[in-house]
VEXDREN-2710 file (C-alpha; in Angstrom, 1 decimal):
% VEXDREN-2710
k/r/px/py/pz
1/UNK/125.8/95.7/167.4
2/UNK/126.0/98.8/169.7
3/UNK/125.6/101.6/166.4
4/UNK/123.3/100.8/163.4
5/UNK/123.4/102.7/160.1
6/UNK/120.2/103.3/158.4
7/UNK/118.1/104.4/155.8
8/UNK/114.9/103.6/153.7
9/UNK/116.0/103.6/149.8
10/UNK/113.4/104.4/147.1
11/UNK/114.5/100.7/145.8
12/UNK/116.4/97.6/146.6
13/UNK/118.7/98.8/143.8
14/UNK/119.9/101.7/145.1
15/UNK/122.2/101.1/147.7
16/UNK/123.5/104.1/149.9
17/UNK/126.5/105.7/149.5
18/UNK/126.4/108.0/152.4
19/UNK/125.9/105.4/155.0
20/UNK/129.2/103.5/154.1
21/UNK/130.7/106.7/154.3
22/UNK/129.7/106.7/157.8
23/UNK/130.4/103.4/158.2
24/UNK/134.2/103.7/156.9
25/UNK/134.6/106.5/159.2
26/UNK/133.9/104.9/162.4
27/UNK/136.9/104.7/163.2
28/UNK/137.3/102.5/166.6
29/UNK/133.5/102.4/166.6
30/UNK/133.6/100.5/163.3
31/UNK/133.9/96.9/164.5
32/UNK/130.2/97.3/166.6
33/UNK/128.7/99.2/163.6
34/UNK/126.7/97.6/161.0
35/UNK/124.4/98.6/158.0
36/UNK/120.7/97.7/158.0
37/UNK/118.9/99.0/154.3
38/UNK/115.3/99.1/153.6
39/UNK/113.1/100.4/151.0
40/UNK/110.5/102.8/150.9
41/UNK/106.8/100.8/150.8
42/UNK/107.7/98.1/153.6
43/UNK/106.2/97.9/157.2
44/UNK/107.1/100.0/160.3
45/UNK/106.8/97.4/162.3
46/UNK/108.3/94.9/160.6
47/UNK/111.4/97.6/159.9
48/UNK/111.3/98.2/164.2
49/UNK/111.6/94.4/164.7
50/UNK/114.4/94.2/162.8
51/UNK/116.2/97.3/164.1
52/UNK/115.8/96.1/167.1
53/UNK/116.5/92.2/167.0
54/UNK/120.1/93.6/166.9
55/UNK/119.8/95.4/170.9
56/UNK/121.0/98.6/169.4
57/UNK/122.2/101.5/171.6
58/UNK/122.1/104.6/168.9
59/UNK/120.9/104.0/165.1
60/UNK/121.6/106.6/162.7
61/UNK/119.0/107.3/160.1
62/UNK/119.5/108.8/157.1
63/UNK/116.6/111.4/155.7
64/UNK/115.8/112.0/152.5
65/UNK/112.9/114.0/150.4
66/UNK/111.8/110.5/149.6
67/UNK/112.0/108.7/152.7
68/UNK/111.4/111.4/155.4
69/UNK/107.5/110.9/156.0
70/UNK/108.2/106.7/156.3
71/UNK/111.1/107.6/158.6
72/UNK/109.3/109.9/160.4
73/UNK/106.2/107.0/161.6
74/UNK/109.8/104.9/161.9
75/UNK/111.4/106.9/164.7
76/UNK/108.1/107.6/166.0
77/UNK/107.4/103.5/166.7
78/UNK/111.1/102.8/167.8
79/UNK/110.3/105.9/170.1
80/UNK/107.2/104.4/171.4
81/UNK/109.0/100.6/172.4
82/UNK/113.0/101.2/172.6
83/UNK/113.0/104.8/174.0
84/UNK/116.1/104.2/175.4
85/UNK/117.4/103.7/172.0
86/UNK/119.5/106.8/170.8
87/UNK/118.3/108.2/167.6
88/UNK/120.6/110.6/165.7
89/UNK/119.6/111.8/162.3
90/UNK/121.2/113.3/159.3
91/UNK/121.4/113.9/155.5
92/UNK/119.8/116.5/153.3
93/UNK/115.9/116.6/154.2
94/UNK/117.2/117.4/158.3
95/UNK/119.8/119.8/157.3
96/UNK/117.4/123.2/156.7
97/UNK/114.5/124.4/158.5
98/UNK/115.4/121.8/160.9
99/UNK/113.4/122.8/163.9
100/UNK/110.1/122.6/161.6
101/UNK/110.2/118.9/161.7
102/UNK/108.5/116.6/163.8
103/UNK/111.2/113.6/162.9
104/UNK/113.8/116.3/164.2
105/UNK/111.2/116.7/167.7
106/UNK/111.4/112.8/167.6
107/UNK/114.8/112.2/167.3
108/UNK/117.7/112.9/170.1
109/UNK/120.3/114.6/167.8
110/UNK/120.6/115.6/164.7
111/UNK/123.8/116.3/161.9
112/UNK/123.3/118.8/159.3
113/UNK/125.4/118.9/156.9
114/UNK/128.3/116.9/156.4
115/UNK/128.0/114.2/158.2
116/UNK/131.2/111.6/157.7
117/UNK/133.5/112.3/160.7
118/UNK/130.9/114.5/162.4
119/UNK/128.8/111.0/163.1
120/UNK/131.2/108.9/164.9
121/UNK/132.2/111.9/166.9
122/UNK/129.0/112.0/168.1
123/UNK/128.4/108.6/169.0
124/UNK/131.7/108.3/171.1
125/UNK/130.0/111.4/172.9
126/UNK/127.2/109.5/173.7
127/UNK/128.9/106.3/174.3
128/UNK/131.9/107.5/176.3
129/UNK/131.0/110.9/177.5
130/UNK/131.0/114.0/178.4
131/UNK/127.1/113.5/176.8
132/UNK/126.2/116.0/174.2
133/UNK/124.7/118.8/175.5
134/UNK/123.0/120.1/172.3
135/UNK/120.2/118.7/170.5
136/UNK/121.3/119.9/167.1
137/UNK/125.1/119.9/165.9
138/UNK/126.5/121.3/162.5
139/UNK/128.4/118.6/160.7
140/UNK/132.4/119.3/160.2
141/UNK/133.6/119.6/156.9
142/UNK/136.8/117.4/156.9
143/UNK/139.6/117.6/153.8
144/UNK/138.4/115.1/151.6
145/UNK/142.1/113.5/151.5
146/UNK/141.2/113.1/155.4
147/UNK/138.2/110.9/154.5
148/UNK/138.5/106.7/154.4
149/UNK/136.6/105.7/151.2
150/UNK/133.7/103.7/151.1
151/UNK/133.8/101.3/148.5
152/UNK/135.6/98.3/150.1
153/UNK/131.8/98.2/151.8
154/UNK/130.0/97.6/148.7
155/UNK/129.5/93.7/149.4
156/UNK/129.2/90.6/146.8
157/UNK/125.5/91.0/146.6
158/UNK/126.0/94.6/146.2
159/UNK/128.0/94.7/143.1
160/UNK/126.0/91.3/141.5
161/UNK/122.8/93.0/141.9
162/UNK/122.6/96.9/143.2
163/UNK/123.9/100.1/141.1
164/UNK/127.4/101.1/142.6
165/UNK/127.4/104.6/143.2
166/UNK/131.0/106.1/143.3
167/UNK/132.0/109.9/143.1
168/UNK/135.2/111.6/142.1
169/UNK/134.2/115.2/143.6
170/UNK/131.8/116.5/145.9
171/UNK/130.3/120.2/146.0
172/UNK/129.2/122.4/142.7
173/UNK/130.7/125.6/141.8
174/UNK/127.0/126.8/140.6
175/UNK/124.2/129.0/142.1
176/UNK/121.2/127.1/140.2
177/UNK/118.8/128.1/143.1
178/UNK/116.3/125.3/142.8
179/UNK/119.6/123.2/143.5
180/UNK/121.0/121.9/147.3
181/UNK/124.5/122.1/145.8
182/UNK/123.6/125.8/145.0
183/UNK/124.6/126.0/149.1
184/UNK/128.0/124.8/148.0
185/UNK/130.8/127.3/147.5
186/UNK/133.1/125.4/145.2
187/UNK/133.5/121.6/143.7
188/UNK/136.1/119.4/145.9
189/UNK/138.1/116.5/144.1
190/UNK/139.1/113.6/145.8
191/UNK/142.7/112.8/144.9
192/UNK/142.5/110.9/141.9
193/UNK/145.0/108.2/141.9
194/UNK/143.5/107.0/145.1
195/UNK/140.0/107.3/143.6
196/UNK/140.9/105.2/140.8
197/UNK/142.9/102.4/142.9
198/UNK/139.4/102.2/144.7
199/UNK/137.7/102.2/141.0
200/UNK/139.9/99.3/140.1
201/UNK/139.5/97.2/143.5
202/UNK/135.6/97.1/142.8
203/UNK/136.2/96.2/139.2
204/UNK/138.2/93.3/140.3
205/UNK/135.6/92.5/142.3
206/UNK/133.1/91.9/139.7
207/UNK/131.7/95.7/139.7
208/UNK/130.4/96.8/136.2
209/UNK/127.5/99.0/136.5
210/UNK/129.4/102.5/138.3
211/UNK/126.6/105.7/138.5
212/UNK/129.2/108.9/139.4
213/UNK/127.1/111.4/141.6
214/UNK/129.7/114.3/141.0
215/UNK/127.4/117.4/140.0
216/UNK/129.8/118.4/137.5
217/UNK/131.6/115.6/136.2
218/UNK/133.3/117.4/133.4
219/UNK/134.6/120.5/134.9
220/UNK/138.3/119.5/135.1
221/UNK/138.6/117.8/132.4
222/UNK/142.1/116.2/132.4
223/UNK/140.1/114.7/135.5
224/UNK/137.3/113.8/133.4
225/UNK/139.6/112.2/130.5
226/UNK/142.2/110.2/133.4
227/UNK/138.5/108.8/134.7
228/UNK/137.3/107.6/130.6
229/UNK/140.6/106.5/130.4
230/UNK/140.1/104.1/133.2
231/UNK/136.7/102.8/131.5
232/UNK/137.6/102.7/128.0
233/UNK/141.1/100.7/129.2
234/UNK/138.6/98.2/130.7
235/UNK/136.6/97.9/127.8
236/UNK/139.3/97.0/125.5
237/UNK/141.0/94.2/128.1
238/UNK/137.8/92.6/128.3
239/UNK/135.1/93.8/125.8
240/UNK/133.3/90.2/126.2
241/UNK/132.3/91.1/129.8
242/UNK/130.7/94.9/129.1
243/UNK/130.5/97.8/131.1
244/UNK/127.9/100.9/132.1
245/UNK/129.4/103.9/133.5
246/UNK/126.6/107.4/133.8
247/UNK/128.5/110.6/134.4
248/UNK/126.7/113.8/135.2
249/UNK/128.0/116.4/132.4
250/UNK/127.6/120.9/132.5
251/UNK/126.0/120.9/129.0
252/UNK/128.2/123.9/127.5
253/UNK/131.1/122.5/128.4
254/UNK/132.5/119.3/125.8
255/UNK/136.0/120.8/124.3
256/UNK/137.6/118.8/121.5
257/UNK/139.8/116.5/124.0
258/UNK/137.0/115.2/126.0
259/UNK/134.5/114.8/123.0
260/UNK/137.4/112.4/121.5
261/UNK/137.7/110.5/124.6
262/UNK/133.5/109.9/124.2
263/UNK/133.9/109.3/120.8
264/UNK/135.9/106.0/121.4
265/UNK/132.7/104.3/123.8
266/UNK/131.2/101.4/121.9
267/UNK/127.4/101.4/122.8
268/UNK/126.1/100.6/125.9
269/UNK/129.5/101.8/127.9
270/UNK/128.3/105.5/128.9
271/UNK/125.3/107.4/130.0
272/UNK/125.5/110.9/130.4
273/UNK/123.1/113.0/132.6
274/UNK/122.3/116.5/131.3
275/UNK/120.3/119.5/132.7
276/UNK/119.2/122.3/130.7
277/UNK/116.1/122.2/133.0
278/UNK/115.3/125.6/130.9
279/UNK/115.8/127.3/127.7
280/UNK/114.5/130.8/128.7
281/UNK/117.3/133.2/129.2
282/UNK/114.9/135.2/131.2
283/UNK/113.8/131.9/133.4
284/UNK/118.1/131.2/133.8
285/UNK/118.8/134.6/134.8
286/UNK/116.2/134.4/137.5
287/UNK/117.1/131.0/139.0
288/UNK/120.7/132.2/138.2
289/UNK/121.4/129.2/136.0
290/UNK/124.5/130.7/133.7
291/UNK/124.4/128.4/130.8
292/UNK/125.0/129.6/127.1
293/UNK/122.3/127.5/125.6
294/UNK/123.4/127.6/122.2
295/UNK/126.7/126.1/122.9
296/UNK/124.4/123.5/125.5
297/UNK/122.6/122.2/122.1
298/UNK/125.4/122.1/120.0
299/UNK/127.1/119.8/122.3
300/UNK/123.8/117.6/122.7
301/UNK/123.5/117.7/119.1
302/UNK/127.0/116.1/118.5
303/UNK/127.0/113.6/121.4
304/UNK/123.7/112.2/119.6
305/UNK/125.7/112.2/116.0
306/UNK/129.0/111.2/116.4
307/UNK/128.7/109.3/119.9
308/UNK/126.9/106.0/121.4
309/UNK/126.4/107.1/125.0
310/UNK/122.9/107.3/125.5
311/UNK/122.0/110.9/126.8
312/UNK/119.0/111.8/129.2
313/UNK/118.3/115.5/129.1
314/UNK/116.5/117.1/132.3
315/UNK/113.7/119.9/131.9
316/UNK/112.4/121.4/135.0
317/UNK/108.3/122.5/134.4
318/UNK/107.1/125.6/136.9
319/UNK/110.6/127.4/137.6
320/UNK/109.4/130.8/138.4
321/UNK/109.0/133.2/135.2
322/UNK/108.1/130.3/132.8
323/UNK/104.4/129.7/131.3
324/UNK/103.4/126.6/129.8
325/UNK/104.4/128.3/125.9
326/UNK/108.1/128.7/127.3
327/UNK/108.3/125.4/128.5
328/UNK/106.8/123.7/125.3
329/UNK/109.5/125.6/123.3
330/UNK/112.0/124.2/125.2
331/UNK/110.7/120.6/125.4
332/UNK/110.4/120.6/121.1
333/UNK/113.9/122.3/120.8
334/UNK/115.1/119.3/122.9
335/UNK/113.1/116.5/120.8
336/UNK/114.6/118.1/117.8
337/UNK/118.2/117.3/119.2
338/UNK/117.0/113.6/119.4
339/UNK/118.2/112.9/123.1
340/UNK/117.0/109.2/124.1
341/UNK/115.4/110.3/127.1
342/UNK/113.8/113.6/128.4
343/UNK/113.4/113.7/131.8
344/UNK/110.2/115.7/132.6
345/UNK/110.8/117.0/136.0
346/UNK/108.4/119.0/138.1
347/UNK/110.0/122.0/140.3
348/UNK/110.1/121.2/143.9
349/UNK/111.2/122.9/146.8
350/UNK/113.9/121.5/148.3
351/UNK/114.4/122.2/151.9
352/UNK/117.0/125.3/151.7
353/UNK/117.2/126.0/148.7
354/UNK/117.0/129.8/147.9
355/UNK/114.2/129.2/145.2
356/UNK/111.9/130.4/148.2
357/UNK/113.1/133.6/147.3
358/UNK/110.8/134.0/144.8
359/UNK/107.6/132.8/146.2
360/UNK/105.5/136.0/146.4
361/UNK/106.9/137.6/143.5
362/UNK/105.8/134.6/140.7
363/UNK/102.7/133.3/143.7
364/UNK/104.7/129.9/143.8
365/UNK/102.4/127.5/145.6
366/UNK/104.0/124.0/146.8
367/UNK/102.6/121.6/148.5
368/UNK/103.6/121.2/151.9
369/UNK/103.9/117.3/151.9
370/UNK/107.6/115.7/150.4
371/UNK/108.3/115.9/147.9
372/UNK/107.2/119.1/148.2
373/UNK/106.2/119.7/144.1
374/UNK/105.3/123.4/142.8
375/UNK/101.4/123.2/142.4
376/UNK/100.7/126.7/140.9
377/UNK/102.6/129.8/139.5
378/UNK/101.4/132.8/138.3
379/UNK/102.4/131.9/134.8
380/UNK/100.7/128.0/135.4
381/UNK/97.9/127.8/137.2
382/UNK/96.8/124.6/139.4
383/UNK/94.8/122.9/136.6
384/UNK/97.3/123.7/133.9
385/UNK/100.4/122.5/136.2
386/UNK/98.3/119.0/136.5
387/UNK/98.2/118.3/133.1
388/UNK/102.1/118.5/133.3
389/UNK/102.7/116.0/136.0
390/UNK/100.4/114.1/133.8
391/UNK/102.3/114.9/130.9
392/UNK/105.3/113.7/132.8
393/UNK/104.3/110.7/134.0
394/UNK/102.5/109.3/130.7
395/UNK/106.1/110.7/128.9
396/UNK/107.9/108.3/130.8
397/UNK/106.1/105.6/130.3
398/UNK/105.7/105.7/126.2
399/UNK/108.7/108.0/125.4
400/UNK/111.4/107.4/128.3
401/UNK/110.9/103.6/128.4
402/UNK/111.8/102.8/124.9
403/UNK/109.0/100.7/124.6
404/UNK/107.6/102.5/121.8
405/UNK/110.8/103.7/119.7
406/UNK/108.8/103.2/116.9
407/UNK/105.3/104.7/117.3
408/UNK/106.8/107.6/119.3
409/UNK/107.5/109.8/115.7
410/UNK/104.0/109.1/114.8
411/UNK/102.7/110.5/117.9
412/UNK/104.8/113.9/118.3
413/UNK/104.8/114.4/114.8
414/UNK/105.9/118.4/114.0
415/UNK/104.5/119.3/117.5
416/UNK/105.9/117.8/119.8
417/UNK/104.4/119.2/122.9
418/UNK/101.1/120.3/121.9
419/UNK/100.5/116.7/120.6
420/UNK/101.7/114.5/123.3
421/UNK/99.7/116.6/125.9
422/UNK/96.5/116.0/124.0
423/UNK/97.7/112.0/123.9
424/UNK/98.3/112.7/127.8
425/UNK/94.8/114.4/128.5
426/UNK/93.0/111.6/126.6
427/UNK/95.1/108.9/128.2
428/UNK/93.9/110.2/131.4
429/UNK/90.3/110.8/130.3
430/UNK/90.4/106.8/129.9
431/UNK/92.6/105.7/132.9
432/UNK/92.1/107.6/135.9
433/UNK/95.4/107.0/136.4
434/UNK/99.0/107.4/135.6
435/UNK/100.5/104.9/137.4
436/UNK/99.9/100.6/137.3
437/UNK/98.7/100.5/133.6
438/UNK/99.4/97.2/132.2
439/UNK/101.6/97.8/128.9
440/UNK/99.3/95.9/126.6
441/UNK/96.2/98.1/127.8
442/UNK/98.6/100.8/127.5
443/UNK/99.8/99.8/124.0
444/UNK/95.9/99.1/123.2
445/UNK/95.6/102.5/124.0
446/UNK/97.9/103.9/122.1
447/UNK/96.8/101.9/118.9
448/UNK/93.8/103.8/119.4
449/UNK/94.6/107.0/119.6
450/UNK/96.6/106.3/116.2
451/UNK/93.4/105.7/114.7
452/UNK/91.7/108.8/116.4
453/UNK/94.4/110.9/114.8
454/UNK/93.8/109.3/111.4
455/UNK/96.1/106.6/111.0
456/UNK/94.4/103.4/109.1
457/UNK/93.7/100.6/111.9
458/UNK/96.5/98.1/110.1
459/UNK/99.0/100.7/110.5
460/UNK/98.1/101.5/114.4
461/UNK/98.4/98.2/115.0
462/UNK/101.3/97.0/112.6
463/UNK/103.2/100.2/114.1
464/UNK/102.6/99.3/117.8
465/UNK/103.6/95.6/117.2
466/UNK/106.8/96.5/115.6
467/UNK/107.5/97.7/119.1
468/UNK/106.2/94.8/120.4
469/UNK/108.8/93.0/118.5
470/UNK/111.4/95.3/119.5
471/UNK/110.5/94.6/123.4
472/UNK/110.7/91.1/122.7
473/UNK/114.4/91.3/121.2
474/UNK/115.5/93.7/123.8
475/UNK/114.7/91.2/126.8
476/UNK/116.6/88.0/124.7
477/UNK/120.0/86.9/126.0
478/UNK/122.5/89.5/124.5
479/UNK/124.2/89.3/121.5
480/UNK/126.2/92.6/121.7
481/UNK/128.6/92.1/124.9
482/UNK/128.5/95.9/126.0
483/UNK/124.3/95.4/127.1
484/UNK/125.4/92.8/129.5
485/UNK/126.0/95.2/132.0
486/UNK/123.1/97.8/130.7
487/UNK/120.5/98.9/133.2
488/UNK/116.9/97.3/131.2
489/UNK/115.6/100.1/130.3
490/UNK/119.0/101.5/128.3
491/UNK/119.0/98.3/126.9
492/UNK/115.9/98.8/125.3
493/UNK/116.7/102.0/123.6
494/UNK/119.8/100.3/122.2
495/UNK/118.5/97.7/120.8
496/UNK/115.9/100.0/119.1
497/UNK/118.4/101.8/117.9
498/UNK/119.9/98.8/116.5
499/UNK/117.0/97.7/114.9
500/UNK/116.8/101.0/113.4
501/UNK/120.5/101.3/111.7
502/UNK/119.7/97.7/110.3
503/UNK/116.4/98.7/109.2
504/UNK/118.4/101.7/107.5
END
């Protein structure tokens, strides 16, 4: 292969969508083009080896916030024994403060921005002449109608075993500053019948986990209705086989038509992805998030009543303007809704995002190593801001992984995010650690702090081991079709939910 397309994933699962973008658009380069994946955690060397068992003249890496330090010692090895090899590099973490970087000092070229047509140009530059004078070269933004799609590259083992990301629109019409697609003037749709004949070729082949990575899934909505259509049409010509489809949704925005469309999903079929990341008017205003937030939990509120998809609701912690009582108001106001998951994010700056903006004003320190998280505020000092990722870590592992449906109630009780901090700080205080706890040390642990909070021992420990039970029943072959295709950890909250209707 003369061109290799590469990029180091956060896991095997998650299989790149922008590099068979590339890939499609190769145009005559195509046919000596080929994709080489990794994942984050593996050995440079061992990465370089394989890179270059395949006598590579250029290999395109893509960067990201979670990959750039690994790709960095990458490109600096391949540099040390192949420096012949052309190196051109692109995606988000390259395309801001790009002469900062040493990967960008490393590398010969460099693509910011958009990268699908801009790539191959580049290659045939370097190829074929006249060779590219520049070092640095802004990526054209093609119509998206000029674009070849992807998805004919997602291969057997793709669709078998990876989550097939798809996308009906690109861009965000939204200034949320702590946002890349803040940079973004407008959304762009691709045309939809086309979309959808692609949707039904990967169906055909065997694809029935799709994750849409539209920022604003719902904002047309006859789009968003022709695209449930598709699904739900699916669903009732095969409803033995399942399906899992997660959308993105703008929380204010759910009118009658589209909350019918939802309303027909049998469990298991949808996941919807929604940010409040703040409840503060003030903290919106600032970031210049326009959401109308009562209108944001109404809509959360219904899609947990009278719907099955399975909603996980994103809180940012140390946007500038918020202290730690703000936050926790907003965090209880979203347990009270009963979302099944709450993502506990931590702010990070994003390489040119226009949060900076406010970095003297609320004394935002970040740390200067990706993924770049907010360490201190004027509202949250350092200490304060370490009990959240704490917070946020330990919340994923009890609350988020519905392993402990059960005992969860018991431990947030009528204050929600007073009382799981204390469990968070104590859980800490006997760990040292918030990540490669065993679950039955971390269910032992929980027993106990039951007990600490008054609970008689046979309760802890009957309460716990219902969710024990539940864990069990959740990993069994599937009774209910729809969880066939459910990631595992959806599944579990399902079939705690289902436990708990029967229970009812």
């Amino acid at each position: 292969m003369t061109i290799l397309l590469s990029t180091l994933n956060a896991r095997y699962a998650h299989a790149s969508l922008g590099l068979r973008y590339l890939l499609a658009n190769m145009g005559p380069l195509q046919a000596q083009t080929q994709l080489m994946e990794f994942v984050i955690g593996g050995k440079t060397t061992d990465m370089v080896e394989r890179l270059l068992a395949h006598s590579p003249r250029i290999i395109g890496f893509g960067v990201y916030i979670w990959n750039v330090e690994e790709t960095t010692r990458l490109v600096a090895t391949l540099k040390r024994v192949a420096p012949d090899v052309v190196i051109v590099l692109g995606g988000p973490e390259v395309s801001y403060e790009t002469g900062e970087q040493e990967i960008v000092r490393l590398a010969d070229y460099v693509i910011t921005g958009w990268g699908d047509i801009s790539f191959a140009s580049l290659c045939q530059q370097i190829l074929h002449g006249p060779k590219p004078l520049m070092k640095q070269h802004a990526g054209l933004q093609p119509p998206l109608a000029q674009l070849q799609l992807p998805y004919s590259l997602y291969d057997e083992k793709d669709i078998a075993h990876r989550t097939i990301y798809v996308e009906a629109s690109r861009g965000c019409p939204f200034k949320c500053e702590f946002c890349l697609s803040s940079l973004d003037k407008t959304a762009w749709p691709f045309e939809l019948d086309h979309f959808l004949a692609a949707m039904e070729d990967l169906y055909q082949r065997g694809a029935r986990l799709f994750k849409f990575v539209d920022r604003t899934f719902n904002l047309n909505v006859k789009t968003s209705l022709r695209i449930l259509q598709f699904f739900l049409d699916k669903i009732a010509a095969k409803p033995e086989e399942g399906l899992f489809a997660h959308f993105e949704l703008v929380p204010d925005h759910l009118p009658e038509a589209l909350k019918a469309s939802i309303a027909q999903f049998p469990p298991g079929a949808l996941q919807f992805e929604i940010g409040i990341q703040s409840f503060n008017p003030e903290v919106q205003a600032l970031v210049s998030r326009k959401q109308d937030n009562a209108k944001a939990a109404a809509n959360i509120a219904w899609l947990t009543q009278h719907s099955h998809a399975h909603l996980h609701v994103d809180l940012i912690a140390g946007l500038p303007g918020e202290d730690m009582a703000s936050f926790a108001r907003g965090f209880d106001q979203l347990v009270a809704l009963q979302a099944d998951e709450i993502q506990f994010g931590i702010l990070k700056r994003l390489r040119g995002t226009p949060i900076i903006r406010h970095t003297a004003a609320f004394q935002m320190a970040f740390d200067p190593y990706p993924p770049y998280t907010i360490l201190a505020t004027d509202r949250i000092p350092f200490g304060q801001m370490q009990s959240l990722v704490r917070f946020a870590r330990f919340w994923d592992l009890v609350a988020n992984s519905g392993r402990f449906q059960h005992t969860l109630p018991h431990l947030l009780k009528d204050a929600p995010f007073d009382n799981f901090l204390r469990l968070s700080e104590w859980l800490y205080s006997k760990t040292d650690a918030t990540h490669r706890i065993a679950l039955d040390r971390l269910a032992g642990l929980v027993t106990q702090w039951l007990q600490l909070e008054g609970m008689p021992k046979e309760q802890a420990v009957r309460l716990v081991g219902s969710d024990y039970a539940g864990r069990h029943a959740a990993v069994a072959p599937a009774t209910n079709a729809a969880s066939n295709a459910l990631p595992q950890r959806q599944a579990r909250h399902m079939s705690a939910n289902e436990n708990a209707s029967v229970a009812a």
